[in-house]
Biopython code that builds the backbone (N, CA, C, O; Angstrom):
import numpy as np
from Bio.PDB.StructureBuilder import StructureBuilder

atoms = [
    (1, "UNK", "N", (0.842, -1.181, 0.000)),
    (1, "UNK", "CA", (0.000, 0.000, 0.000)),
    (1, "UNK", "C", (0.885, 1.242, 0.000)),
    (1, "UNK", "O", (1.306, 1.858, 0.979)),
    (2, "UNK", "N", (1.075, 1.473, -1.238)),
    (2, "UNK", "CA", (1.808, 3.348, -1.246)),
    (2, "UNK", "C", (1.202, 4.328, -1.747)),
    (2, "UNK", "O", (0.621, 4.221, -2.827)),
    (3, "UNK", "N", (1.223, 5.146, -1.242)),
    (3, "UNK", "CA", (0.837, 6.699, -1.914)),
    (3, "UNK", "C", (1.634, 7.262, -2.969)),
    (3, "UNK", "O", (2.754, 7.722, -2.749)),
    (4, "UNK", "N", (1.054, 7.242, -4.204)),
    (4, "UNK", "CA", (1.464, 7.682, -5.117)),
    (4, "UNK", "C", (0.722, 9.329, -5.230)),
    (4, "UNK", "O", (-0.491, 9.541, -5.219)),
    (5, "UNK", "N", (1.671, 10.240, -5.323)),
    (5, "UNK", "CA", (1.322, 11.552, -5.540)),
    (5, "UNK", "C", (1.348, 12.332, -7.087)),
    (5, "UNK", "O", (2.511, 12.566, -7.416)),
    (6, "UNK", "N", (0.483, 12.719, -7.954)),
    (6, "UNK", "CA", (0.333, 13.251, -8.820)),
    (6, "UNK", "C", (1.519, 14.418, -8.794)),
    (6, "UNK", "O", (1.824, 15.122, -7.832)),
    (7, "UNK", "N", (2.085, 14.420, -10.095)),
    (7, "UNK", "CA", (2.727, 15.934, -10.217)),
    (7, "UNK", "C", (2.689, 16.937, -10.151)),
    (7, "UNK", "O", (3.545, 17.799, -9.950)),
    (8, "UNK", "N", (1.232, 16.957, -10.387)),
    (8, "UNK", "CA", (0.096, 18.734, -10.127)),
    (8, "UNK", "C", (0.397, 18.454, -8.767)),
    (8, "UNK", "O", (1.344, 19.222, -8.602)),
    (9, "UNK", "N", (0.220, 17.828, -7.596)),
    (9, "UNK", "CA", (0.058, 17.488, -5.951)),
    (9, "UNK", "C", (1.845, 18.026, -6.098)),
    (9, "UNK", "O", (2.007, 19.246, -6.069)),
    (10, "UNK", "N", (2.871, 17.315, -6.221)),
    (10, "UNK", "CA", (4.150, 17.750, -6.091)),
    (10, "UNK", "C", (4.733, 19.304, -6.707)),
    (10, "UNK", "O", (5.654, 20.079, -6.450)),
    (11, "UNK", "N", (3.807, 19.235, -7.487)),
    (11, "UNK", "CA", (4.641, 20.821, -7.889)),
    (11, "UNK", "C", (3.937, 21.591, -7.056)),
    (11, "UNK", "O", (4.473, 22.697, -7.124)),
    (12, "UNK", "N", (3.000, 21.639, -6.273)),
    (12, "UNK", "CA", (1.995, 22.371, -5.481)),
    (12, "UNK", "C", (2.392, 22.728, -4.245)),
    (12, "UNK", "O", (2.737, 23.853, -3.885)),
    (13, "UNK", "N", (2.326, 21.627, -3.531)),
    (13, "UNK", "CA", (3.137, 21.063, -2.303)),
    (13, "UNK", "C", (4.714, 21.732, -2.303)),
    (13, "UNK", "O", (5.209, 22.426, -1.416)),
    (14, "UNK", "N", (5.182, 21.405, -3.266)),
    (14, "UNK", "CA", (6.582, 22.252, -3.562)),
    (14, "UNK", "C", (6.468, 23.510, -3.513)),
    (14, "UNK", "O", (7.464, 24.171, -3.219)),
    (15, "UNK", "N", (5.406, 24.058, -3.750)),
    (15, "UNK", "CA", (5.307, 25.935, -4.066)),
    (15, "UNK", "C", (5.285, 26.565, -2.619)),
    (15, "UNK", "O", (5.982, 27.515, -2.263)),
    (16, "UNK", "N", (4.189, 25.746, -1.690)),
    (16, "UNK", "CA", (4.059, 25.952, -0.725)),
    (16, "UNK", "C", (5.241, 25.832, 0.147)),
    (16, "UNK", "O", (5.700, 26.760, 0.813)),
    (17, "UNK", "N", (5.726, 24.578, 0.099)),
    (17, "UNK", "CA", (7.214, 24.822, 0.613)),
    (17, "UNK", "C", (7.834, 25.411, 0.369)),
    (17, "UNK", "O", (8.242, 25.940, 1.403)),
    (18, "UNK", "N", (8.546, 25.977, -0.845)),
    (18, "UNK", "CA", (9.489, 26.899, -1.059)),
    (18, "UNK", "C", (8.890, 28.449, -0.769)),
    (18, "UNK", "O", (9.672, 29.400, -0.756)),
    (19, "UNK", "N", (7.625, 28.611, -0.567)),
    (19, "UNK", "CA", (6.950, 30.048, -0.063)),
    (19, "UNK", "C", (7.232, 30.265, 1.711)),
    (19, "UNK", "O", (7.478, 31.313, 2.308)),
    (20, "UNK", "N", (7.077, 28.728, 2.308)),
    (20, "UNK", "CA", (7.880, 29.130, 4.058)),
    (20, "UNK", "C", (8.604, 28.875, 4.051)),
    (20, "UNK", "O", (8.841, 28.799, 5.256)),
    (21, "UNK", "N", (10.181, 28.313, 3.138)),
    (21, "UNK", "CA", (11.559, 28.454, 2.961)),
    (21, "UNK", "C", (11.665, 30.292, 2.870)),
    (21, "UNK", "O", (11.888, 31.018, 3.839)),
    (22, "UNK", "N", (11.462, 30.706, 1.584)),
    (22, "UNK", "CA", (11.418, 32.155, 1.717)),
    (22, "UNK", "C", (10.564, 33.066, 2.813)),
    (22, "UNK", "O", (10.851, 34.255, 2.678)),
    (23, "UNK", "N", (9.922, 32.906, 3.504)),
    (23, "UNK", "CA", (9.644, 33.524, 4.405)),
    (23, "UNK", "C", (10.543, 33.455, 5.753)),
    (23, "UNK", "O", (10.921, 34.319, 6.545)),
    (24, "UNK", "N", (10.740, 31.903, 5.661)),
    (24, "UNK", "CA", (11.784, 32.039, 6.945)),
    (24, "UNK", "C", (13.680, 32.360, 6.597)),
    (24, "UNK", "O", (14.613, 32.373, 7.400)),
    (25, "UNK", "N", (13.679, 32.536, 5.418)),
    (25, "UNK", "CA", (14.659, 33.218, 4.694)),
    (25, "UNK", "C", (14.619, 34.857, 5.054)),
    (25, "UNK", "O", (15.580, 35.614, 4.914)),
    (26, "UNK", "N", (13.743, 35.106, 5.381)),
    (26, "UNK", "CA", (14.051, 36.991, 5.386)),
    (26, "UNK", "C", (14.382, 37.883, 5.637)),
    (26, "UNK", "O", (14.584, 38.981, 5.118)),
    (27, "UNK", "N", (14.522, 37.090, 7.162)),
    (27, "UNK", "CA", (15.806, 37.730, 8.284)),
    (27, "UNK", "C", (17.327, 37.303, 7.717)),
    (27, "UNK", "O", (18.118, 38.168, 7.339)),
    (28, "UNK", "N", (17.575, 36.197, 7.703)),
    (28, "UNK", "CA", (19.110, 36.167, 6.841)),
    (28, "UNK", "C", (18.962, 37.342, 5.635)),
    (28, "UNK", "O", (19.802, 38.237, 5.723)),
    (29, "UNK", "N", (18.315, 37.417, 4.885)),
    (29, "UNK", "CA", (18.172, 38.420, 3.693)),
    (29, "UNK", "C", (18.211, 40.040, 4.449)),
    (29, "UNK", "O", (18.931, 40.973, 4.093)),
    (30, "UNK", "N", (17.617, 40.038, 5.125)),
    (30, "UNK", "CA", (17.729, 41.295, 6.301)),
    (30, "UNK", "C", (19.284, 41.448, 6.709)),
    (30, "UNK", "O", (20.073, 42.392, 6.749)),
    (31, "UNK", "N", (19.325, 40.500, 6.903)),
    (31, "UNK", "CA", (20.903, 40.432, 8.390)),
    (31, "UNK", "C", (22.137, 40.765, 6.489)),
    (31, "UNK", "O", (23.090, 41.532, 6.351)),
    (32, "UNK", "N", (21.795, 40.258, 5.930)),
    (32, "UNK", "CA", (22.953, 40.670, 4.760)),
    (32, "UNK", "C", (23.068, 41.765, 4.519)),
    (32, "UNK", "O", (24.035, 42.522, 4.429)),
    (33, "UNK", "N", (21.324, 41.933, 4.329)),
    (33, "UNK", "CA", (21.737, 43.195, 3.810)),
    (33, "UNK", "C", (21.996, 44.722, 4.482)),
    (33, "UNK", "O", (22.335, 45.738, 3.876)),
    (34, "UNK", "N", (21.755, 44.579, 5.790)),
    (34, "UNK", "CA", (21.984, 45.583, 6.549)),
    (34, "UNK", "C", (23.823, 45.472, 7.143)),
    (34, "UNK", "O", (24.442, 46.320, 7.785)),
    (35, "UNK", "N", (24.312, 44.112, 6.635)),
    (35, "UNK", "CA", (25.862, 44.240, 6.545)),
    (35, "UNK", "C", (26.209, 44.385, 5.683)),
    (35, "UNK", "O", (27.266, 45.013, 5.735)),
    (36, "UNK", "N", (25.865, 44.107, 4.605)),
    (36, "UNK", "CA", (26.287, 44.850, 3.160)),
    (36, "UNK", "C", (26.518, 46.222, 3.080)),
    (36, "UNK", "O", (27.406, 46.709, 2.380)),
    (37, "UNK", "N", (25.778, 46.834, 3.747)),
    (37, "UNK", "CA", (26.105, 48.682, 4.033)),
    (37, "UNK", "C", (27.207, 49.576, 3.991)),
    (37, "UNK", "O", (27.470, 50.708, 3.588)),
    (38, "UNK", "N", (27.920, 48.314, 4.751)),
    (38, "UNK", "CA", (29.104, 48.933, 5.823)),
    (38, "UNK", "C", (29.978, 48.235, 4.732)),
    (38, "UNK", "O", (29.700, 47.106, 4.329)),
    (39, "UNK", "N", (31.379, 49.173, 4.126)),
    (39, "UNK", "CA", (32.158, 48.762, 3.375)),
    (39, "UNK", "C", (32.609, 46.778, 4.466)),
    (39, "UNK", "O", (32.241, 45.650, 4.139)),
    (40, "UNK", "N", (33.346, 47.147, 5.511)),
    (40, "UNK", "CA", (33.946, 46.618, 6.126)),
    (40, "UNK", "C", (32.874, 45.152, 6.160)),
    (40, "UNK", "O", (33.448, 44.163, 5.705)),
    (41, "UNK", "N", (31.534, 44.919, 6.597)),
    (41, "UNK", "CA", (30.649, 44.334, 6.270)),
    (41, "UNK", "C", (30.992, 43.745, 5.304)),
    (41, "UNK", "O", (31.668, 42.717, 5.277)),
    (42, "UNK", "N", (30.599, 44.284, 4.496)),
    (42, "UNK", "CA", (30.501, 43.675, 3.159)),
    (42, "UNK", "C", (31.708, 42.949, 2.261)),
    (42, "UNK", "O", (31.667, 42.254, 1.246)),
    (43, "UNK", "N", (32.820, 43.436, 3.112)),
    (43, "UNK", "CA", (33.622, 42.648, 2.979)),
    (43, "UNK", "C", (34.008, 41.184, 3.591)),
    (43, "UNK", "O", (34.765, 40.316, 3.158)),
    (44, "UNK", "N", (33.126, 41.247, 4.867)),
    (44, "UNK", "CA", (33.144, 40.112, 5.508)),
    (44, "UNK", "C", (31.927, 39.186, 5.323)),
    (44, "UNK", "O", (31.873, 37.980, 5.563)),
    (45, "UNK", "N", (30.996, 39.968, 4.863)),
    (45, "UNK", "CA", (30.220, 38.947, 3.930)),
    (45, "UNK", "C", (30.414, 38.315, 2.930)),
    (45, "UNK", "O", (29.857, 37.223, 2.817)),
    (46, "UNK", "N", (31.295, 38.824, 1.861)),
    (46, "UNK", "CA", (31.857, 37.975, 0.596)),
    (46, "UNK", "C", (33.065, 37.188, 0.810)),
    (46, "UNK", "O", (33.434, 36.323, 0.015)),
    (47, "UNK", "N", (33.798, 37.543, 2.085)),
    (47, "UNK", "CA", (34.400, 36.740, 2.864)),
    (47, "UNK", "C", (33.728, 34.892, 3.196)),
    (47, "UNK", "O", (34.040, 33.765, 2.809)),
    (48, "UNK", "N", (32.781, 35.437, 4.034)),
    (48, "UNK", "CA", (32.065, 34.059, 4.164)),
    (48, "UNK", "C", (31.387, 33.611, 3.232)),
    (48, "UNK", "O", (31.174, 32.401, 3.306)),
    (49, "UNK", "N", (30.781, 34.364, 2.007)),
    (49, "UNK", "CA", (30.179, 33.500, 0.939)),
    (49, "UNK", "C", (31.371, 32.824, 0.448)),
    (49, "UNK", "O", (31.273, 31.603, 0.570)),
    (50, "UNK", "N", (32.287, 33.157, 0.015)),
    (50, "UNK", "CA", (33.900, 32.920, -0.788)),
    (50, "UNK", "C", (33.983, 31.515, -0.650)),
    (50, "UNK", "O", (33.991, 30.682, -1.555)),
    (51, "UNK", "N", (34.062, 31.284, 0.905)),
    (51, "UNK", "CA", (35.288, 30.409, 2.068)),
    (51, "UNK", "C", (34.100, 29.817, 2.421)),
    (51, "UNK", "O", (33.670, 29.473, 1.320)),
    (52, "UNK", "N", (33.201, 29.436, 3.324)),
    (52, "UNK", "CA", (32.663, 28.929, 3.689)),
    (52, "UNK", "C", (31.149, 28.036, 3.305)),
    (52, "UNK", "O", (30.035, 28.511, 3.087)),
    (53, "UNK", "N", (31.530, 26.769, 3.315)),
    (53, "UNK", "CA", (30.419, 26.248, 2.394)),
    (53, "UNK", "C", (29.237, 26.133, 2.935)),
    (53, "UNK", "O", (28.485, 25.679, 2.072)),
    (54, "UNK", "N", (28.713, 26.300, 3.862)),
    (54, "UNK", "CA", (27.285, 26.198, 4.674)),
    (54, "UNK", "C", (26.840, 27.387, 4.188)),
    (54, "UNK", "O", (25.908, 27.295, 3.390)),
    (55, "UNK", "N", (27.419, 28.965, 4.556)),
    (55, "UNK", "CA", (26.654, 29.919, 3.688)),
    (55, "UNK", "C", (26.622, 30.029, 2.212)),
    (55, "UNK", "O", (25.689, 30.558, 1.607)),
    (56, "UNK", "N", (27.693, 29.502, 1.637)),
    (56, "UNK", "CA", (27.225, 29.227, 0.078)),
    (56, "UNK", "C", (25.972, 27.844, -0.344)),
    (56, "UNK", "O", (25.448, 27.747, -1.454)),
    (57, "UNK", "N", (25.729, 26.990, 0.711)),
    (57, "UNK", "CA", (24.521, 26.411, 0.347)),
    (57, "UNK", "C", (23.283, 26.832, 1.278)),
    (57, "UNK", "O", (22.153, 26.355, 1.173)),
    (58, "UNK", "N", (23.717, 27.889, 2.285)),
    (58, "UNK", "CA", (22.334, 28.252, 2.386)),
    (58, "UNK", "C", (21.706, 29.454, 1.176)),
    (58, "UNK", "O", (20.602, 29.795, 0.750)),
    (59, "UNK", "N", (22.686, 29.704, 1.023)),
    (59, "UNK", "CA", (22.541, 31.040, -0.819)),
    (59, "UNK", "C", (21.976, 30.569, -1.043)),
    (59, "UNK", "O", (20.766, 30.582, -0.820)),
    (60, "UNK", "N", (23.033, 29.481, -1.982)),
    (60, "UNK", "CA", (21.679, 28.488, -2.973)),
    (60, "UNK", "C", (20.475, 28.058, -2.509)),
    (60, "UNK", "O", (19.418, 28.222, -3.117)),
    (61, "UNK", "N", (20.607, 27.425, -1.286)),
    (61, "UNK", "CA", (18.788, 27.013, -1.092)),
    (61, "UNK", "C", (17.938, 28.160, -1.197)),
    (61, "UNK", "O", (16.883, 27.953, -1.797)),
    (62, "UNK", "N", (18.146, 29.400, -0.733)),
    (62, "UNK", "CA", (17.453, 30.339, -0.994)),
    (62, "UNK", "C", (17.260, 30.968, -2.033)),
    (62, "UNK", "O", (16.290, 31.696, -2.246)),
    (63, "UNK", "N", (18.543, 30.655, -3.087)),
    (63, "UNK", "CA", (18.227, 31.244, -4.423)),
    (63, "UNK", "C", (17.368, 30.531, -5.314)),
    (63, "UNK", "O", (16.621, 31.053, -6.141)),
    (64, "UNK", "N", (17.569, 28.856, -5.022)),
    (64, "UNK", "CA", (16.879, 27.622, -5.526)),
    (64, "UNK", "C", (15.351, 28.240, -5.040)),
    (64, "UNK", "O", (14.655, 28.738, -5.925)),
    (65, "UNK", "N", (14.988, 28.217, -4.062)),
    (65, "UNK", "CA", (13.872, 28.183, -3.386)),
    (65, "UNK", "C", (13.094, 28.993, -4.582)),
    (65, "UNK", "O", (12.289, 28.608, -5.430)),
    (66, "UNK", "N", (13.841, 30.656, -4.213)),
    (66, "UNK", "CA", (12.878, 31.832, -5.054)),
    (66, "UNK", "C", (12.718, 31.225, -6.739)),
    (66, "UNK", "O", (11.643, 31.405, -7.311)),
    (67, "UNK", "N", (13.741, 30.583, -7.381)),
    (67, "UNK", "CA", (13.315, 30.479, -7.969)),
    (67, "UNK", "C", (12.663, 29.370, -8.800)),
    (67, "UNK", "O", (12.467, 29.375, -10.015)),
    (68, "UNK", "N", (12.319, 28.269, -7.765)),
    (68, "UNK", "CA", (11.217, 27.596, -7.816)),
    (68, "UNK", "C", (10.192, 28.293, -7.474)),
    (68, "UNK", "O", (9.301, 27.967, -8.259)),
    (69, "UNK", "N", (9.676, 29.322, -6.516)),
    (69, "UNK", "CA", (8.417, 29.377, -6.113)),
    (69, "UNK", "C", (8.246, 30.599, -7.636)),
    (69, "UNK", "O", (7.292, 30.188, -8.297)),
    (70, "UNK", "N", (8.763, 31.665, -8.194)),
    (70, "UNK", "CA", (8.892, 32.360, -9.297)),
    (70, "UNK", "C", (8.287, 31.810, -10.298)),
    (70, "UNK", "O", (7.446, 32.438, -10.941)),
    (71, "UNK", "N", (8.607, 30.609, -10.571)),
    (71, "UNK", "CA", (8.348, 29.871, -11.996)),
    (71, "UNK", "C", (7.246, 29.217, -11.467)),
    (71, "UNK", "O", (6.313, 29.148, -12.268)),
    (72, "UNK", "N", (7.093, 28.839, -10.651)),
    (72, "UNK", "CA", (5.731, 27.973, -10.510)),
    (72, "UNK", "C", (4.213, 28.771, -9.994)),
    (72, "UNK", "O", (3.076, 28.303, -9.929)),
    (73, "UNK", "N", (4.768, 30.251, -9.648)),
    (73, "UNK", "CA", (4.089, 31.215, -9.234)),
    (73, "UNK", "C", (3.512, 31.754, -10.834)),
    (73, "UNK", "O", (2.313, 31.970, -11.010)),
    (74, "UNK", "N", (4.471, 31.919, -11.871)),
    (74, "UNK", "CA", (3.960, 32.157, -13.244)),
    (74, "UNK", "C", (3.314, 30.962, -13.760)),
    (74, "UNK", "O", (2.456, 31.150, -14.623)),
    (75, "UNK", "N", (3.514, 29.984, -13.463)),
    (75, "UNK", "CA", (2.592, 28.978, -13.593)),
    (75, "UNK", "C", (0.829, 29.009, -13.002)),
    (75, "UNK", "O", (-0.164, 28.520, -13.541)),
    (76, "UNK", "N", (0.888, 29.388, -12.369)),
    (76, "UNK", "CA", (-0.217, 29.683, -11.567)),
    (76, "UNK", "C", (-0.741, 30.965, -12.093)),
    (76, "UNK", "O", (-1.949, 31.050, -11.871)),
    (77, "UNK", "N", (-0.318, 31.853, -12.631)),
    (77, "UNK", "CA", (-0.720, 33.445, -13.560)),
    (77, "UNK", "C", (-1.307, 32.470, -14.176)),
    (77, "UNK", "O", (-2.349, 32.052, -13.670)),
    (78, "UNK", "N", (-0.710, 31.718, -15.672)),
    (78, "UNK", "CA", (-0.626, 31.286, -16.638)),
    (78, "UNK", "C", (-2.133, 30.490, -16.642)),
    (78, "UNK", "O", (-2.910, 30.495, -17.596)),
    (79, "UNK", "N", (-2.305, 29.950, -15.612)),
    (79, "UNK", "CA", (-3.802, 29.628, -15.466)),
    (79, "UNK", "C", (-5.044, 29.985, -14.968)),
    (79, "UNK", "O", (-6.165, 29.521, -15.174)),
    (80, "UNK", "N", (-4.524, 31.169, -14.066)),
    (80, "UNK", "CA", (-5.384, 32.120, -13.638)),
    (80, "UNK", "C", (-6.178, 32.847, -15.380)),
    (80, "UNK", "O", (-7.347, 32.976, -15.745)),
    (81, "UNK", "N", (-5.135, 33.093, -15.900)),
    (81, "UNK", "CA", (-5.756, 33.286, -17.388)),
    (81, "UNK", "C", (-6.400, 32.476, -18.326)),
    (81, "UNK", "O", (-6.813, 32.922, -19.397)),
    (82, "UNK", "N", (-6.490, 31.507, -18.041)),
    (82, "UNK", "CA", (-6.654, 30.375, -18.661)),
    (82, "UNK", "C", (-6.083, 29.032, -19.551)),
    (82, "UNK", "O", (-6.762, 28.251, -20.218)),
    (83, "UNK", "N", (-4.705, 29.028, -19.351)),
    (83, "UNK", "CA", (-3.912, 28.556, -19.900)),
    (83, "UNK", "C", (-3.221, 27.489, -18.763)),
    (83, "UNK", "O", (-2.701, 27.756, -17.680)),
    (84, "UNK", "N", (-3.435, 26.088, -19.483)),
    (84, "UNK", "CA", (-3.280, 24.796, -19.171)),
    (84, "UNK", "C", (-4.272, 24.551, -17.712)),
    (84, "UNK", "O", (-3.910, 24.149, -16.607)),
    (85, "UNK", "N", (-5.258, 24.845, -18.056)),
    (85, "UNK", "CA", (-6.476, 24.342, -17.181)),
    (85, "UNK", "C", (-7.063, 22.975, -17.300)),
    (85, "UNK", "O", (-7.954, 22.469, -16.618)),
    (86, "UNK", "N", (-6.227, 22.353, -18.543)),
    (86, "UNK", "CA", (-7.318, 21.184, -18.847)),
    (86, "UNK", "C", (-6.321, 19.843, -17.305)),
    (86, "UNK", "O", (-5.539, 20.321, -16.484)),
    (87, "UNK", "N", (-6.536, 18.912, -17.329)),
    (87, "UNK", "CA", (-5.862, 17.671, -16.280)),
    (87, "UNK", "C", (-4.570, 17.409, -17.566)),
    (87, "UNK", "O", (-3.489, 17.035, -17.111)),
    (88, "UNK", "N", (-4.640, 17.561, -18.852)),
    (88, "UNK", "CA", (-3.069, 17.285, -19.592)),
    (88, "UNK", "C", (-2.323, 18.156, -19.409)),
    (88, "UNK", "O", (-1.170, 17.940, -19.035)),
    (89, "UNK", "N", (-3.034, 19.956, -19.737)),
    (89, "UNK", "CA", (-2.461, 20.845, -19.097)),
    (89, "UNK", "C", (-1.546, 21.352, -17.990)),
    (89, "UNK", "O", (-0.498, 21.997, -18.001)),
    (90, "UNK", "N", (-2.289, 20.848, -17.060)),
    (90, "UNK", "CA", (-2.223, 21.111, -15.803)),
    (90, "UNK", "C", (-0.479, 20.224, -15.478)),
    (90, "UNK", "O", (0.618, 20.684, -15.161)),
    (91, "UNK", "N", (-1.064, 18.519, -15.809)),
    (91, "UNK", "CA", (0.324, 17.729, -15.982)),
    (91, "UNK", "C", (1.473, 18.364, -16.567)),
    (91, "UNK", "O", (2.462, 18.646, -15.891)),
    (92, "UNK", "N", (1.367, 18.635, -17.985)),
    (92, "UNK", "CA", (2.211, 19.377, -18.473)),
    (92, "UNK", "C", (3.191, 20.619, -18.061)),
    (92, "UNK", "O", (4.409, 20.741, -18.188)),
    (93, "UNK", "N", (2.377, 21.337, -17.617)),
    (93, "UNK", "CA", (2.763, 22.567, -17.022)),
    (93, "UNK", "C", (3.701, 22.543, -15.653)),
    (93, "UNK", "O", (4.705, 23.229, -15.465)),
    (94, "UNK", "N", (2.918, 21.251, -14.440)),
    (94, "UNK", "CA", (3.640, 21.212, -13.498)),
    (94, "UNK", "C", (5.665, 20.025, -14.111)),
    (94, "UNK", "O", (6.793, 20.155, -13.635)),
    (95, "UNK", "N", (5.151, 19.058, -15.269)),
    (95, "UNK", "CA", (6.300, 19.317, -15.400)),
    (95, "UNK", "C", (7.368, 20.011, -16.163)),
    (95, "UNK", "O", (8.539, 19.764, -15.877)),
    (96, "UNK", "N", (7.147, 20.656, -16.885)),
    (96, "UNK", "CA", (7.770, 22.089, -17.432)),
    (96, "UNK", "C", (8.509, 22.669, -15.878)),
    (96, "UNK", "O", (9.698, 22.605, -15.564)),
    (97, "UNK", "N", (7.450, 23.188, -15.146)),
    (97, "UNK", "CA", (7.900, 24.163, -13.852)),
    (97, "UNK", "C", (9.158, 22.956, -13.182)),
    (97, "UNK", "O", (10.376, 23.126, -13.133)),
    (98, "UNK", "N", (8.438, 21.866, -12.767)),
    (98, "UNK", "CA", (9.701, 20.593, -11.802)),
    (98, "UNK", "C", (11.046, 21.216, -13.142)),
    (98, "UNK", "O", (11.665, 22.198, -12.733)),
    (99, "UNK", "N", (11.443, 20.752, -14.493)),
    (99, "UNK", "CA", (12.135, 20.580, -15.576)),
    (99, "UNK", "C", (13.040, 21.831, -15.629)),
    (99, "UNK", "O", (14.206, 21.750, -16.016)),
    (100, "UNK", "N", (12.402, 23.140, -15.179)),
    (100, "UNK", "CA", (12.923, 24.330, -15.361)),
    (100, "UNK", "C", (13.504, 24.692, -14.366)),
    (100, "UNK", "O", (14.609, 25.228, -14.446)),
    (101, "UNK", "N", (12.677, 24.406, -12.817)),
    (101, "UNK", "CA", (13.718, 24.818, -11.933)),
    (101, "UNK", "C", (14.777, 24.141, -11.206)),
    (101, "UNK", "O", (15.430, 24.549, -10.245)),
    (102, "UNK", "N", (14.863, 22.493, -12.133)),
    (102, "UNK", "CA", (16.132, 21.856, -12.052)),
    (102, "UNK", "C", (17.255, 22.114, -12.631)),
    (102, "UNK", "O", (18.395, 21.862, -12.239)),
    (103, "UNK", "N", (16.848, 22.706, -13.726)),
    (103, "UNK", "CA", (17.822, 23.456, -14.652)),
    (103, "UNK", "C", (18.253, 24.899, -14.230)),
    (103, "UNK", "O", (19.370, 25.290, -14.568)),
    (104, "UNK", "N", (17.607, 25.530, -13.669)),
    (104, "UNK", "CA", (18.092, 26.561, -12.620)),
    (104, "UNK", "C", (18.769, 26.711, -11.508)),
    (104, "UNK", "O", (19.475, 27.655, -11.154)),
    (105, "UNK", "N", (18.501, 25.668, -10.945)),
    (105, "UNK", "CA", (18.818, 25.364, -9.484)),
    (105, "UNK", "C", (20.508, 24.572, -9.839)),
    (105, "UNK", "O", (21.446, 24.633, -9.045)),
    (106, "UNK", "N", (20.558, 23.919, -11.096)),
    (106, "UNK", "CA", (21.617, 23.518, -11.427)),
    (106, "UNK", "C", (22.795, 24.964, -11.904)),
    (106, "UNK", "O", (23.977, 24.887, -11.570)),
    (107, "UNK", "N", (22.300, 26.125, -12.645)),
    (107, "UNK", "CA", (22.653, 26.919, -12.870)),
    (107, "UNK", "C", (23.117, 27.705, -11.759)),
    (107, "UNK", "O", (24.149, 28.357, -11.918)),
    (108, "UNK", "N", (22.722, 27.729, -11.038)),
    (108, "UNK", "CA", (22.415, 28.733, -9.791)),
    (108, "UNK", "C", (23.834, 28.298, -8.846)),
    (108, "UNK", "O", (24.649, 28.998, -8.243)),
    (109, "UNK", "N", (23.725, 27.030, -9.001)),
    (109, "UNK", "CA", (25.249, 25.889, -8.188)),
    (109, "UNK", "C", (26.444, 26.090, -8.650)),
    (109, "UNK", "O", (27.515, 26.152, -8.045)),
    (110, "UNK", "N", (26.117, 26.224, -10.167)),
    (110, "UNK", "CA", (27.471, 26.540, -10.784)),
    (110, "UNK", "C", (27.671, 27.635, -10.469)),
    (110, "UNK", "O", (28.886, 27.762, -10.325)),
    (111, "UNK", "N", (27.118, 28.608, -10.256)),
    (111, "UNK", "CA", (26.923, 30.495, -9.929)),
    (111, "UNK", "C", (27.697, 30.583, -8.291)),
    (111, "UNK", "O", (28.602, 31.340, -7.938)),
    (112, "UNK", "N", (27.178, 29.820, -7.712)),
    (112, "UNK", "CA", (27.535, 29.748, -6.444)),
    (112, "UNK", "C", (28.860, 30.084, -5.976)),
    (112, "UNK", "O", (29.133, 29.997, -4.779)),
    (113, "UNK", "N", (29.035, 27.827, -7.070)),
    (113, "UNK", "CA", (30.206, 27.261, -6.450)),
    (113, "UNK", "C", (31.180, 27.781, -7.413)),
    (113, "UNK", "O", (32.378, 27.534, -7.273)),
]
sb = StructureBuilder()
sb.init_structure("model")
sb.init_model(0)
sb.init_chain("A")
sb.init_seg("    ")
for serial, (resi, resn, name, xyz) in enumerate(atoms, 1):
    if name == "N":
        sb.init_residue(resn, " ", resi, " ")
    sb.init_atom(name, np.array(xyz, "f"), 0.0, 1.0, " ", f" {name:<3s}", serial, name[0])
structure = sb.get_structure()
């Protein structure tokens, strides 16, 4: 007995997650950027992005995150208008969004690292 989850259910479920990833992202996004200010800051911030690999993969998860929830958020426009409303649609579309922001999130790593 397993639960098999539809792709429309996973790309969904995913949006939602990556929407309280970025929310609980906002204070780090805060805390940067109010050290970014300060020459000296900001030098010790690109310091630790540089050198240290925990803040270069919390970047990425946060850069991954936004831009999964981005693309799957235009996904959701895209049908608010009426476009890929049908159940092939709908399939389609959520995997386009999974397809695109693997390919981003892969981009984003190389950007990183």
């Amino acid at each position: 007995m397993t639960v098999r989850f539809p792709v429309t259910a996973i790309s969904s479920i995913l949006h939602r997650i990556t929407g309280v990833i970025l929310f609980i992202a906002i204070p780090i996004l805060l805390w940067a950027l109010q050290k970014s200010f300060n020459p000296a800051g900001f030098a010790e911030l690109q310091n630790s992005l540089n050198d240290n690999f925990i803040c270069q993969f919390v970047f990425w998860a946060i850069l991954a995150a936004l831009a999964f929830h981005i693309i799957a958020g235009v996904r959701h426009l895209l049908m608010d208008a009426g476009i890929g409303e049908s159940l092939e649609g709908g399939k389609r579309g959520a995997w386009i969004v999974l397809i695109l922001s693997a390919i981003v999130a892969v981009a984003l790593g190389v950007w990183v690292w």
